[in-house]
PDBQT receptor file of N, H, CA, C and O in Angstrom, charges set to zero:
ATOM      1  N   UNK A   1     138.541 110.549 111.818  1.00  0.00    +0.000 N 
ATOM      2  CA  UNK A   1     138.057 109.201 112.028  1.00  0.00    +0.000 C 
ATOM      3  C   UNK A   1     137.875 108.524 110.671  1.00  0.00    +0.000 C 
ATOM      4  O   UNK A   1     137.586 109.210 109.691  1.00  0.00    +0.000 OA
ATOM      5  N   UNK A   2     138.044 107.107 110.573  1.00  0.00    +0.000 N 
ATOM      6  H   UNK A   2     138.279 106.550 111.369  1.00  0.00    +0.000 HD
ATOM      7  CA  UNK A   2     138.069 106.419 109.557  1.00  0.00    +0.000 C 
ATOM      8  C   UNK A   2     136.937 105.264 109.430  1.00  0.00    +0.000 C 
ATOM      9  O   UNK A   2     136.950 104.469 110.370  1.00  0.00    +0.000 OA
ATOM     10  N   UNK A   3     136.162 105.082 108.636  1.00  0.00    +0.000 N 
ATOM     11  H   UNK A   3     136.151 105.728 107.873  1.00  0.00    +0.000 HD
ATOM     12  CA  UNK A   3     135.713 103.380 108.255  1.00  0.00    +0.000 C 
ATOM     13  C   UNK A   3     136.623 102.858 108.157  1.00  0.00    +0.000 C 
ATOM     14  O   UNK A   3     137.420 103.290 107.325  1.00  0.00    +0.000 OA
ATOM     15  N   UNK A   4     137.140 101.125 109.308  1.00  0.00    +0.000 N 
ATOM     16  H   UNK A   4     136.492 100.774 109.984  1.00  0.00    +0.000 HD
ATOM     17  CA  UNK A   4     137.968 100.192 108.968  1.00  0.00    +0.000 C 
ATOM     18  C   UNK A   4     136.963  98.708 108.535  1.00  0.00    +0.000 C 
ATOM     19  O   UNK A   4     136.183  98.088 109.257  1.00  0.00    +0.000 OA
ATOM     20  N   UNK A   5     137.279  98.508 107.348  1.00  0.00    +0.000 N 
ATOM     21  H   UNK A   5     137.913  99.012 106.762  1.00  0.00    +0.000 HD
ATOM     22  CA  UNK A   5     136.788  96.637 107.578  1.00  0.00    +0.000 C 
ATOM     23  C   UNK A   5     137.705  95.931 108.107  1.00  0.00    +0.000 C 
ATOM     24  O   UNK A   5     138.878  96.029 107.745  1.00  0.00    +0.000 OA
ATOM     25  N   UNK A   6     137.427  95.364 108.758  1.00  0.00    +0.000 N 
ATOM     26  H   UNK A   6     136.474  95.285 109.052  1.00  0.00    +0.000 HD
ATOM     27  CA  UNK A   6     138.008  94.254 109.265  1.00  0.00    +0.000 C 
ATOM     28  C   UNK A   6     138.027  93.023 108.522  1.00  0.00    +0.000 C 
ATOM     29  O   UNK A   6     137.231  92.858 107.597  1.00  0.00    +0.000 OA
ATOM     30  N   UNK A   7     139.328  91.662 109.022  1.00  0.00    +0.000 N 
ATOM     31  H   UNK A   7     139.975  91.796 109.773  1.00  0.00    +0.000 HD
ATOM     32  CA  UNK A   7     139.215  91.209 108.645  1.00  0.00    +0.000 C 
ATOM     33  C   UNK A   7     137.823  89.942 108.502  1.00  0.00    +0.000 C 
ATOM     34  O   UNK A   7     137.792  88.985 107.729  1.00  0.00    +0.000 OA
ATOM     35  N   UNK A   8     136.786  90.349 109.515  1.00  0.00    +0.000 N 
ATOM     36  H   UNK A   8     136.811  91.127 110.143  1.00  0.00    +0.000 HD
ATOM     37  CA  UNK A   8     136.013  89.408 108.973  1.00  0.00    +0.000 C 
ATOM     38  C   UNK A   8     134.864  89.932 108.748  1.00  0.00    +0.000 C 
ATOM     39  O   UNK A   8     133.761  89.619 109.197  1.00  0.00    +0.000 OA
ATOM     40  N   UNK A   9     135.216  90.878 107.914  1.00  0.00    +0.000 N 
ATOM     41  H   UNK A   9     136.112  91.132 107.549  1.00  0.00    +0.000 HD
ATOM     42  CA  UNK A   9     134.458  91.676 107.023  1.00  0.00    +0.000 C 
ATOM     43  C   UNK A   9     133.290  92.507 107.998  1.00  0.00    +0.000 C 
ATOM     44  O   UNK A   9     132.211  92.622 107.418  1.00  0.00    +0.000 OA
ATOM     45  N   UNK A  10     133.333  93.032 109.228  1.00  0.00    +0.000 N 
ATOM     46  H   UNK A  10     134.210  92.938 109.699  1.00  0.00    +0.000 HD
ATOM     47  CA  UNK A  10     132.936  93.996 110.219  1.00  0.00    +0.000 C 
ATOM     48  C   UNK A  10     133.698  95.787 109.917  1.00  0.00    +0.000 C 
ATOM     49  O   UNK A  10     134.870  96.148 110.028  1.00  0.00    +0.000 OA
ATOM     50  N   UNK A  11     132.499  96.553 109.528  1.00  0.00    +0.000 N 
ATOM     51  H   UNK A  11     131.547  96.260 109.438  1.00  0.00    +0.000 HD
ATOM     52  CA  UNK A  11     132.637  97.687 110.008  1.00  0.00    +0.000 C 
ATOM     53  C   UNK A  11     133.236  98.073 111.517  1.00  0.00    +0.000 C 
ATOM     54  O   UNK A  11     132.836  97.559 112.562  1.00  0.00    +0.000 OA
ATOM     55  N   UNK A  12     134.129  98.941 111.427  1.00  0.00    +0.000 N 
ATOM     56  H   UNK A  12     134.454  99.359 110.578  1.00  0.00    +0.000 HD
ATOM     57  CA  UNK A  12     134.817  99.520 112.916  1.00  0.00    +0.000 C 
ATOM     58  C   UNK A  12     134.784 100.945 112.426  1.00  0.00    +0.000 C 
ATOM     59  O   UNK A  12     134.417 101.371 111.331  1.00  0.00    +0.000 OA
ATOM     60  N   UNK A  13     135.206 101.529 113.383  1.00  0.00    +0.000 N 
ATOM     61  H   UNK A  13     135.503 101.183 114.272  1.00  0.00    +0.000 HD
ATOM     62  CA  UNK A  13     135.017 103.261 113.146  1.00  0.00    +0.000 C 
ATOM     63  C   UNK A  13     136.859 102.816 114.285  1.00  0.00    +0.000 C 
ATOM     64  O   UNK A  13     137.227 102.263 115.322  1.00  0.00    +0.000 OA
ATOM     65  N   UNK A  14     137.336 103.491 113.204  1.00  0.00    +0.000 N 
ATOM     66  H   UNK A  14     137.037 103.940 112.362  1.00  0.00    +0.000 HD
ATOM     67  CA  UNK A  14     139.072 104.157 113.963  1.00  0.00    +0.000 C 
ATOM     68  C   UNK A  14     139.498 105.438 113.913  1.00  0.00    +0.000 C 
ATOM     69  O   UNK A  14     139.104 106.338 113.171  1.00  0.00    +0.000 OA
ATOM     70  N   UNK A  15     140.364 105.461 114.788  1.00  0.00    +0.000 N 
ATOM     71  H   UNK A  15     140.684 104.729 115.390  1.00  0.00    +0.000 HD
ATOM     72  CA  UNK A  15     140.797 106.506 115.207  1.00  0.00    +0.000 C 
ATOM     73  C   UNK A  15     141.796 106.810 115.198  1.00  0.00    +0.000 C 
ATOM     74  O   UNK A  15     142.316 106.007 115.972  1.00  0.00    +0.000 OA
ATOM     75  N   UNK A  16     143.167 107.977 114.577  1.00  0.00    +0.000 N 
ATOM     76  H   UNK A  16     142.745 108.629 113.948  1.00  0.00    +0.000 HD
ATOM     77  CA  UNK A  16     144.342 107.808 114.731  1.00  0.00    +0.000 C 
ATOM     78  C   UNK A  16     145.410 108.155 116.348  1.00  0.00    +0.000 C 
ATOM     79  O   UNK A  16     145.455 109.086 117.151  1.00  0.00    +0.000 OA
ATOM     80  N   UNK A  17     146.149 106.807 116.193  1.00  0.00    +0.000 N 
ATOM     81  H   UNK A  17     146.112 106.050 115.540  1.00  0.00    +0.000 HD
ATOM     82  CA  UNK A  17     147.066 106.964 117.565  1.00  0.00    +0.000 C 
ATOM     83  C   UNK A  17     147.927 108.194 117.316  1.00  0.00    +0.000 C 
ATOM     84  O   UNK A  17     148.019 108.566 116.146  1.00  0.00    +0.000 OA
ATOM     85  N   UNK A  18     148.513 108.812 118.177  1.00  0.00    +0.000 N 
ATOM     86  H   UNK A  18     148.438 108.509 119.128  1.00  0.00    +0.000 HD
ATOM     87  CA  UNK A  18     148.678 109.994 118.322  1.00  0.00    +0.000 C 
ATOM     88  C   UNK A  18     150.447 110.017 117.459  1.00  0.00    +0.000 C 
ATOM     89  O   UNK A  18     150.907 110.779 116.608  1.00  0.00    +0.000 OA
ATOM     90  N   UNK A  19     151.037 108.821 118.168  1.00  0.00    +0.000 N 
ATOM     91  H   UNK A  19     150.663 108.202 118.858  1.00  0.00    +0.000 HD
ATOM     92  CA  UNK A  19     152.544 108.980 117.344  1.00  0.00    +0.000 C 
ATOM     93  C   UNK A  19     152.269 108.611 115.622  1.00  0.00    +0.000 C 
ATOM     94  O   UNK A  19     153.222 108.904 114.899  1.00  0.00    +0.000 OA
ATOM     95  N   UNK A  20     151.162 108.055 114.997  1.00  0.00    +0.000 N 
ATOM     96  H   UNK A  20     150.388 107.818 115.584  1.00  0.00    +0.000 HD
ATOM     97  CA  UNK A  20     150.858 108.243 113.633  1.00  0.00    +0.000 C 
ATOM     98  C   UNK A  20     150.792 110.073 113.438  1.00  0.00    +0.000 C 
ATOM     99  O   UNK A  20     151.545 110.920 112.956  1.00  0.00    +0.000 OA
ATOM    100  N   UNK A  21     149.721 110.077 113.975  1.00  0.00    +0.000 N 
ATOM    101  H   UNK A  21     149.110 109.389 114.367  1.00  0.00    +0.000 HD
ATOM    102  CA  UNK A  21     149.537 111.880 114.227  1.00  0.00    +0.000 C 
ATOM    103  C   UNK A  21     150.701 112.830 114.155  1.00  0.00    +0.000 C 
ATOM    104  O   UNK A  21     150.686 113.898 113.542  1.00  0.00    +0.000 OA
ATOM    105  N   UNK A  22     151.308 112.535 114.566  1.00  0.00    +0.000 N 
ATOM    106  H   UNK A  22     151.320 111.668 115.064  1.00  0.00    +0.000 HD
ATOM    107  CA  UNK A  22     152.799 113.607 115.059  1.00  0.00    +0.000 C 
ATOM    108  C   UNK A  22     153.536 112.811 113.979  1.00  0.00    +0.000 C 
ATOM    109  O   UNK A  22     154.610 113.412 114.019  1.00  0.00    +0.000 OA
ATOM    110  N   UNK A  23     153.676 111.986 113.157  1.00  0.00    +0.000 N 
ATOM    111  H   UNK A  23     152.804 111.497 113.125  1.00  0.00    +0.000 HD
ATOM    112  CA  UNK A  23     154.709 111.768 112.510  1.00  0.00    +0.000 C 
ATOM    113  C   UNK A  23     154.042 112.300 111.086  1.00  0.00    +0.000 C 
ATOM    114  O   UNK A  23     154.851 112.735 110.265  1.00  0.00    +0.000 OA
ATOM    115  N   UNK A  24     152.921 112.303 110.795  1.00  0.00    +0.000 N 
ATOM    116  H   UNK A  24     152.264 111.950 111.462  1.00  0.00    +0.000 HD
ATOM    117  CA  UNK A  24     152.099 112.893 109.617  1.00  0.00    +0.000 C 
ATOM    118  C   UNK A  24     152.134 112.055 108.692  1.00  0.00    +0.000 C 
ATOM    119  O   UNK A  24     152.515 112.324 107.553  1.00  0.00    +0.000 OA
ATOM    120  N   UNK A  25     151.721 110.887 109.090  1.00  0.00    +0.000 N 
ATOM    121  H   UNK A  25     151.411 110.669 110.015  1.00  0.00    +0.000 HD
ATOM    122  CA  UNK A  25     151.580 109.384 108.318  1.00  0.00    +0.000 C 
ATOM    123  C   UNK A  25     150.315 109.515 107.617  1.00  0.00    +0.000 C 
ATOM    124  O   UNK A  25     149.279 109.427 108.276  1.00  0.00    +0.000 OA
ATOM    125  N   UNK A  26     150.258 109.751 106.127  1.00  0.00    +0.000 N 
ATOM    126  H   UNK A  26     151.100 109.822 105.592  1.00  0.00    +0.000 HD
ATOM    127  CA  UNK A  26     149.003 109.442 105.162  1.00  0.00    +0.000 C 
ATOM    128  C   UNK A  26     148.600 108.650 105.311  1.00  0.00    +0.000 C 
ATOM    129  O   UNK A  26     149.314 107.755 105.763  1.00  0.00    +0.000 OA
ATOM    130  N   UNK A  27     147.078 108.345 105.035  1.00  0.00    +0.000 N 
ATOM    131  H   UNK A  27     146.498 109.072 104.668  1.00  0.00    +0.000 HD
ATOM    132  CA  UNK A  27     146.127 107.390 104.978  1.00  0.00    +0.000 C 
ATOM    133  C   UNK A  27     145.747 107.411 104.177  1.00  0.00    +0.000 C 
ATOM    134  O   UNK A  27     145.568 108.573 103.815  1.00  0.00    +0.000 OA
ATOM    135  N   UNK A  28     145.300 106.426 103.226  1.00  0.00    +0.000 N 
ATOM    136  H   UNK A  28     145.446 105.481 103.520  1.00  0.00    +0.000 HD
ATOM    137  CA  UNK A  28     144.999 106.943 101.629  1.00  0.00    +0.000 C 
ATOM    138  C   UNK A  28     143.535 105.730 102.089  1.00  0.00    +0.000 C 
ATOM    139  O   UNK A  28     143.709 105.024 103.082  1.00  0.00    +0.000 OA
ATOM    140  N   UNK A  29     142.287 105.611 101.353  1.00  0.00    +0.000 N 
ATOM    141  H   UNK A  29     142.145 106.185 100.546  1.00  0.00    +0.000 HD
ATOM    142  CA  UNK A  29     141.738 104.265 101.411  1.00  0.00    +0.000 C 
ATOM    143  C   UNK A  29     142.436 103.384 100.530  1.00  0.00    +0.000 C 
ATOM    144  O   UNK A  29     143.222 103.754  99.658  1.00  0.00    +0.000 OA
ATOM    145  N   UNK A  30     142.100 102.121 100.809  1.00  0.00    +0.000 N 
ATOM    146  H   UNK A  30     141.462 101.820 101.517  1.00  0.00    +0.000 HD
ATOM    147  CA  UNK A  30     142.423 100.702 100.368  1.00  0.00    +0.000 C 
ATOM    148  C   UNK A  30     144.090 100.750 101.093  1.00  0.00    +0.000 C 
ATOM    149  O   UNK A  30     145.052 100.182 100.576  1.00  0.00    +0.000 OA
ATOM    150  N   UNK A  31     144.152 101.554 102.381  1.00  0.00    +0.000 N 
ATOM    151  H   UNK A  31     143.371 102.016 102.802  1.00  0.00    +0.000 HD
ATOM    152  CA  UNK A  31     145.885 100.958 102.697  1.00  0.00    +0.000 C 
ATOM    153  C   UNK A  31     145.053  99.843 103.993  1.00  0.00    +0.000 C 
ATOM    154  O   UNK A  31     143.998  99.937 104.622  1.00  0.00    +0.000 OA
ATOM    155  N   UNK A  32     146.111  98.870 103.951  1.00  0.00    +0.000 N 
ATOM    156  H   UNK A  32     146.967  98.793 103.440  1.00  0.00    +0.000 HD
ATOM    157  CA  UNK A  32     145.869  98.211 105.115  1.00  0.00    +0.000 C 
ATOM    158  C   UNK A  32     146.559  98.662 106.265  1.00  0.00    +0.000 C 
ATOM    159  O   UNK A  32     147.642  99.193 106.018  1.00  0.00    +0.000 OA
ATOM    160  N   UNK A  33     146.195  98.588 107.581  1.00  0.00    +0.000 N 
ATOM    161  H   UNK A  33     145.315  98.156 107.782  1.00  0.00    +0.000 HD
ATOM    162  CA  UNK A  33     146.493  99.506 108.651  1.00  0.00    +0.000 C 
ATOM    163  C   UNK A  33     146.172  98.093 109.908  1.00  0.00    +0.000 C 
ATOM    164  O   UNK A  33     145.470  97.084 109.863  1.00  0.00    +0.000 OA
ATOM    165  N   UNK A  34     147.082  98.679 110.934  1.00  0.00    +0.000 N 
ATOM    166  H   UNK A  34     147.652  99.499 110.971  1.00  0.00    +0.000 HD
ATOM    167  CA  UNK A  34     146.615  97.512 111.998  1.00  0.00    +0.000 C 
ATOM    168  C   UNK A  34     145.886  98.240 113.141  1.00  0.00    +0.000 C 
ATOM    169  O   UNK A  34     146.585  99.045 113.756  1.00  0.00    +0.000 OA
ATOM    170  N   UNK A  35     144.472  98.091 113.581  1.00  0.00    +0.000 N 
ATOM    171  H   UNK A  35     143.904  97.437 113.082  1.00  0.00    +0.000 HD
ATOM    172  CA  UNK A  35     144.171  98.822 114.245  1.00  0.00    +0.000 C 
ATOM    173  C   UNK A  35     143.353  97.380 115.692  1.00  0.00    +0.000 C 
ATOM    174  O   UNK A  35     142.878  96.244 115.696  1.00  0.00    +0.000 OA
ATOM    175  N   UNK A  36     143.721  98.648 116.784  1.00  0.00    +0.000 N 
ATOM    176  H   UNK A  36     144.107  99.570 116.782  1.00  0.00    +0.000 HD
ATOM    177  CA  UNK A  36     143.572  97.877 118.743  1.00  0.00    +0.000 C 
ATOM    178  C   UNK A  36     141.888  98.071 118.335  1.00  0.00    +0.000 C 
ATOM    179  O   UNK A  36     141.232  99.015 117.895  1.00  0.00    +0.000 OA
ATOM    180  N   UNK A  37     141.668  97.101 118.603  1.00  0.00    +0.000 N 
ATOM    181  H   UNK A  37     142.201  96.334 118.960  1.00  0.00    +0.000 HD
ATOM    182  CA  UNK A  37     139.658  97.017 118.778  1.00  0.00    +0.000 C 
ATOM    183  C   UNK A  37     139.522  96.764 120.433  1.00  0.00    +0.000 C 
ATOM    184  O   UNK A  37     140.004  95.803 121.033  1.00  0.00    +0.000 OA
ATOM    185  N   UNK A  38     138.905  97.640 120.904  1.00  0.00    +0.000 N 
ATOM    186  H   UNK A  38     138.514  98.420 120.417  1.00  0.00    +0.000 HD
ATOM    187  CA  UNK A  38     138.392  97.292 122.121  1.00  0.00    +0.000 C 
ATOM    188  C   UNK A  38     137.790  96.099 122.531  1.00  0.00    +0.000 C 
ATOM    189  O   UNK A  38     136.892  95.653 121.817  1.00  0.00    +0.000 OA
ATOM    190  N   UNK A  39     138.163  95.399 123.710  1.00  0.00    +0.000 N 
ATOM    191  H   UNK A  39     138.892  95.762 124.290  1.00  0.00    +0.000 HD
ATOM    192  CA  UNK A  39     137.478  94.046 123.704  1.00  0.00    +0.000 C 
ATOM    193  C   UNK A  39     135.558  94.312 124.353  1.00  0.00    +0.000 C 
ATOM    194  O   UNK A  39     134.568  93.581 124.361  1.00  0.00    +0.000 OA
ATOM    195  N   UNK A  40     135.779  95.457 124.720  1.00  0.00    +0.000 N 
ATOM    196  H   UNK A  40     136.583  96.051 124.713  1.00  0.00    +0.000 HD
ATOM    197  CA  UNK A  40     134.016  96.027 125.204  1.00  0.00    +0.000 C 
ATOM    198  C   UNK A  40     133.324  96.453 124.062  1.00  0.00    +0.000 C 
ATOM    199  O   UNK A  40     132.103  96.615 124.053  1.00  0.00    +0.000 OA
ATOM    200  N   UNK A  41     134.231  96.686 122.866  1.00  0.00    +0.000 N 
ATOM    201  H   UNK A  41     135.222  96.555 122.873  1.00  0.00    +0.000 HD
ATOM    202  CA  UNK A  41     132.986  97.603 122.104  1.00  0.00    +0.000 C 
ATOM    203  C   UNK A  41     133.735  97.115 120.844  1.00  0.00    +0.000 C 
ATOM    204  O   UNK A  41     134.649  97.925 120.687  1.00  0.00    +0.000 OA
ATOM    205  N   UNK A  42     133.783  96.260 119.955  1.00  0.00    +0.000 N 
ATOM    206  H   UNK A  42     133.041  95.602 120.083  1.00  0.00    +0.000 HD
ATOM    207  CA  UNK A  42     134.149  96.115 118.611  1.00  0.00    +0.000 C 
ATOM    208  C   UNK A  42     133.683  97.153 117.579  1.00  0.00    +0.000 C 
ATOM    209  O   UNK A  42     133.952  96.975 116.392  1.00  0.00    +0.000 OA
ATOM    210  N   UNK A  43     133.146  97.992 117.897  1.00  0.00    +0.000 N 
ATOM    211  H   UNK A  43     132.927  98.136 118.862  1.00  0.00    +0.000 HD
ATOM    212  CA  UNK A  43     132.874  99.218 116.690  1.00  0.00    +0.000 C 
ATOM    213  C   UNK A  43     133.541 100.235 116.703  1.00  0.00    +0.000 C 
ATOM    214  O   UNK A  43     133.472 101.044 115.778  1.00  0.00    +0.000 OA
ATOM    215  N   UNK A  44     134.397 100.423 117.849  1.00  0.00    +0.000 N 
ATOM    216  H   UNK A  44     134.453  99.765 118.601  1.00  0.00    +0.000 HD
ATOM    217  CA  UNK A  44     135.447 101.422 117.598  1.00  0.00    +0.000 C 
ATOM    218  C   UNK A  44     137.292 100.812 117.761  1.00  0.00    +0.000 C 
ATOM    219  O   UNK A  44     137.610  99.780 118.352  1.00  0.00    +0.000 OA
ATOM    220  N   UNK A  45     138.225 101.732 117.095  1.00  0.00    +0.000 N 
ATOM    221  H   UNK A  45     137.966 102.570 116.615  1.00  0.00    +0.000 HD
ATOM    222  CA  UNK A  45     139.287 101.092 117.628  1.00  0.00    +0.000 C 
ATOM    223  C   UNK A  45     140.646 102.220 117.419  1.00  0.00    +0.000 C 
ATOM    224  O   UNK A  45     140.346 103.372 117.106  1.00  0.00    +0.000 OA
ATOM    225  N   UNK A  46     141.784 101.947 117.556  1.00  0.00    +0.000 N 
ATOM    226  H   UNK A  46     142.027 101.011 117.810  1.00  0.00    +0.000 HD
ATOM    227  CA  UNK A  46     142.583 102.882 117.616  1.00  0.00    +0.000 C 
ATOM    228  C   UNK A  46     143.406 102.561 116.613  1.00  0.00    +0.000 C 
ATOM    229  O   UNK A  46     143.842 101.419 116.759  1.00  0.00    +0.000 OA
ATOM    230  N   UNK A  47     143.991 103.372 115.177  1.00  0.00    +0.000 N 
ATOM    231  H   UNK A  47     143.637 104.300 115.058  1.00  0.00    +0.000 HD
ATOM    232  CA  UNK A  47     144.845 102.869 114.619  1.00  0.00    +0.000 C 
ATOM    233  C   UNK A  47     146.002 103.163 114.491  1.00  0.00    +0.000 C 
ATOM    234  O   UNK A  47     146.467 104.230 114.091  1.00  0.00    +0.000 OA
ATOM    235  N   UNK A  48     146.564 102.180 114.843  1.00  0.00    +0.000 N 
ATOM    236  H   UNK A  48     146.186 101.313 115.168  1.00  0.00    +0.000 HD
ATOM    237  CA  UNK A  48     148.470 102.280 115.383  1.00  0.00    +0.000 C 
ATOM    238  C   UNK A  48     149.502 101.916 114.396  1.00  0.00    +0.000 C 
ATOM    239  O   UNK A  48     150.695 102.067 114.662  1.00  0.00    +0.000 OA
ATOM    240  N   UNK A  49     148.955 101.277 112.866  1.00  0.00    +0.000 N 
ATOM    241  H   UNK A  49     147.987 101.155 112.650  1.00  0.00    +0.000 HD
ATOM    242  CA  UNK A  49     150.306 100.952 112.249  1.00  0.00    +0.000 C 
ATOM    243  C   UNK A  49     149.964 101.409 111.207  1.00  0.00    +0.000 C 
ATOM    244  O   UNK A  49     148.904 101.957 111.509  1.00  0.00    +0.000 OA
ATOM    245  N   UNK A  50     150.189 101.642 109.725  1.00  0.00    +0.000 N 
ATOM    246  H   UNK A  50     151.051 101.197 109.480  1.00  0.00    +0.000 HD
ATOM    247  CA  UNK A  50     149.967 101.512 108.171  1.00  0.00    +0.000 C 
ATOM    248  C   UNK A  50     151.246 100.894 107.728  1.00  0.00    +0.000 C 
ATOM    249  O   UNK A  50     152.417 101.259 107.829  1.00  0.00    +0.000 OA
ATOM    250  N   UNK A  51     150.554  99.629 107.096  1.00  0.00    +0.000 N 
ATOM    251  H   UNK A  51     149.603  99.332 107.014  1.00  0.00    +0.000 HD
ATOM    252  CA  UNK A  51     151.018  98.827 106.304  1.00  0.00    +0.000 C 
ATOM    253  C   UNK A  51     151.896  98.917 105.012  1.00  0.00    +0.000 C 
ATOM    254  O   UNK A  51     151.098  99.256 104.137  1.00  0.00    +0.000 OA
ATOM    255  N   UNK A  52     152.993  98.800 104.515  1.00  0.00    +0.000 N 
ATOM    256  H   UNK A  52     153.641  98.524 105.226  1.00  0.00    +0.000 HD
ATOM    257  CA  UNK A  52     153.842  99.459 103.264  1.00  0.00    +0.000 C 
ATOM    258  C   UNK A  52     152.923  98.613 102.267  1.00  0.00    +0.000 C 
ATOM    259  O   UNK A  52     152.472  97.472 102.362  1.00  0.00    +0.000 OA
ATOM    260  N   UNK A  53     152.809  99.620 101.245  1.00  0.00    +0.000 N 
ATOM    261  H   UNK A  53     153.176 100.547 101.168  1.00  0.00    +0.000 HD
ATOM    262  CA  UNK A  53     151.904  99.601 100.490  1.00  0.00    +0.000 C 
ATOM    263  C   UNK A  53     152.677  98.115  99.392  1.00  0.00    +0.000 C 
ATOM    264  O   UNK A  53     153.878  98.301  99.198  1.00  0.00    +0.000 OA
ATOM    265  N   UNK A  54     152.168  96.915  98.795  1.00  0.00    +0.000 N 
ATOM    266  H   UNK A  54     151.192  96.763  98.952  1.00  0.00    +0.000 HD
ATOM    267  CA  UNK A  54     152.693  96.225  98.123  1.00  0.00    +0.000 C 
ATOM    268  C   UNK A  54     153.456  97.015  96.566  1.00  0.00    +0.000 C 
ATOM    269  O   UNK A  54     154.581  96.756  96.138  1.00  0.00    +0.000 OA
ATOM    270  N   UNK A  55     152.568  97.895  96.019  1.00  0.00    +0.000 N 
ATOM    271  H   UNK A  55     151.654  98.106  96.367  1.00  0.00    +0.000 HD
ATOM    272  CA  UNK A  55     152.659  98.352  94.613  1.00  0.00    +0.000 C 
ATOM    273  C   UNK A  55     153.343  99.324  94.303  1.00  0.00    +0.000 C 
ATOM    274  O   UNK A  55     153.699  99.538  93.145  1.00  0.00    +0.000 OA
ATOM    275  N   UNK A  56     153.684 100.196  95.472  1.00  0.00    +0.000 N 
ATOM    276  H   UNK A  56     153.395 100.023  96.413  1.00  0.00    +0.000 HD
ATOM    277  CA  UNK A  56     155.022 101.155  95.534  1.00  0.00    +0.000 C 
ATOM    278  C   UNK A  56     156.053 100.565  95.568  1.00  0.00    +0.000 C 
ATOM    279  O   UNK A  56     156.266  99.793  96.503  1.00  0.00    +0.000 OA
ATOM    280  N   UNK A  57     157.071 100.773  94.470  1.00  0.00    +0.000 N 
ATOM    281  H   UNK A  57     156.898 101.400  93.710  1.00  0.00    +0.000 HD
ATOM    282  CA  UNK A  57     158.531 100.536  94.590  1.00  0.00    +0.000 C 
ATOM    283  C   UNK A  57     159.047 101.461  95.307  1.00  0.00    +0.000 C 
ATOM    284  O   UNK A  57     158.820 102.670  95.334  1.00  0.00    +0.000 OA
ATOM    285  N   UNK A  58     160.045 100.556  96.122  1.00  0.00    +0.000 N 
ATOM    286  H   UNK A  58     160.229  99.574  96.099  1.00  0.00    +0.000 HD
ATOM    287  CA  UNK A  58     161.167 101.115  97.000  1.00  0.00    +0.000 C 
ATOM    288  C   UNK A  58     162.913 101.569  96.385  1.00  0.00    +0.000 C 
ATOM    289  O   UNK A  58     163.712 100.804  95.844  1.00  0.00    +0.000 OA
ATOM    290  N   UNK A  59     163.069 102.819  96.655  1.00  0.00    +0.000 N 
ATOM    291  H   UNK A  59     162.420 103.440  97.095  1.00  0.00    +0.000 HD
ATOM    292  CA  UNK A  59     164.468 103.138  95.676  1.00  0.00    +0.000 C 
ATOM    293  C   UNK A  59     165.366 103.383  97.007  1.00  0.00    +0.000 C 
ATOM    294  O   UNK A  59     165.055 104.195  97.879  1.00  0.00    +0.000 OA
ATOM    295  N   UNK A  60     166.522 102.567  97.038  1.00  0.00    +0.000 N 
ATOM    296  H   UNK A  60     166.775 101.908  96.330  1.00  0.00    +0.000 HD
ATOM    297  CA  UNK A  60     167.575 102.787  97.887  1.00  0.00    +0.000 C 
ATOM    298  C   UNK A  60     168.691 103.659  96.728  1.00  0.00    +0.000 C 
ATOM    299  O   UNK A  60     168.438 103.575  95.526  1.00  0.00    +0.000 OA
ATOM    300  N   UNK A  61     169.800 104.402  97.164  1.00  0.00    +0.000 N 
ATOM    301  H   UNK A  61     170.006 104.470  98.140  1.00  0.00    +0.000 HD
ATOM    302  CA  UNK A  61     170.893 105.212  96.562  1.00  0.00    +0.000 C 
ATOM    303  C   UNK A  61     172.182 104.378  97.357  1.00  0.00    +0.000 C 
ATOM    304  O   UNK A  61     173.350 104.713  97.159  1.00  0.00    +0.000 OA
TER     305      UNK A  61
């Protein structure tokens, strides 16, 4: 489980979706990530994407 801020600056507690899980997608802090907030409970949520990092260069061959 993770601390997410949100964007309007709200603590959430996330959770990883399972095809992140099985693909063995790092989470580092400070990545931005898109995570489902429950519309009953805004303090928890599920996180389903990570964002490509701006400051890593990309090398094609």
């Amino acid at each position: 489980m993770f601390r997410v801020r949100l964007d309007n600056e709200a603590l959430s507690l996330g959770y990883i979706s399972g095809k992140i899980r099985r693909s063995f997608i790092r989470k580092l802090p400070r990545d931005r990530v898109k995570i489902k907030v429950s519309h009953y409970d805004s303090t928890g949520g599920r996180i389903t994407y990570r964002f490509p990092n701006k400051d890593s260069a990309v090398f094609q061959l």
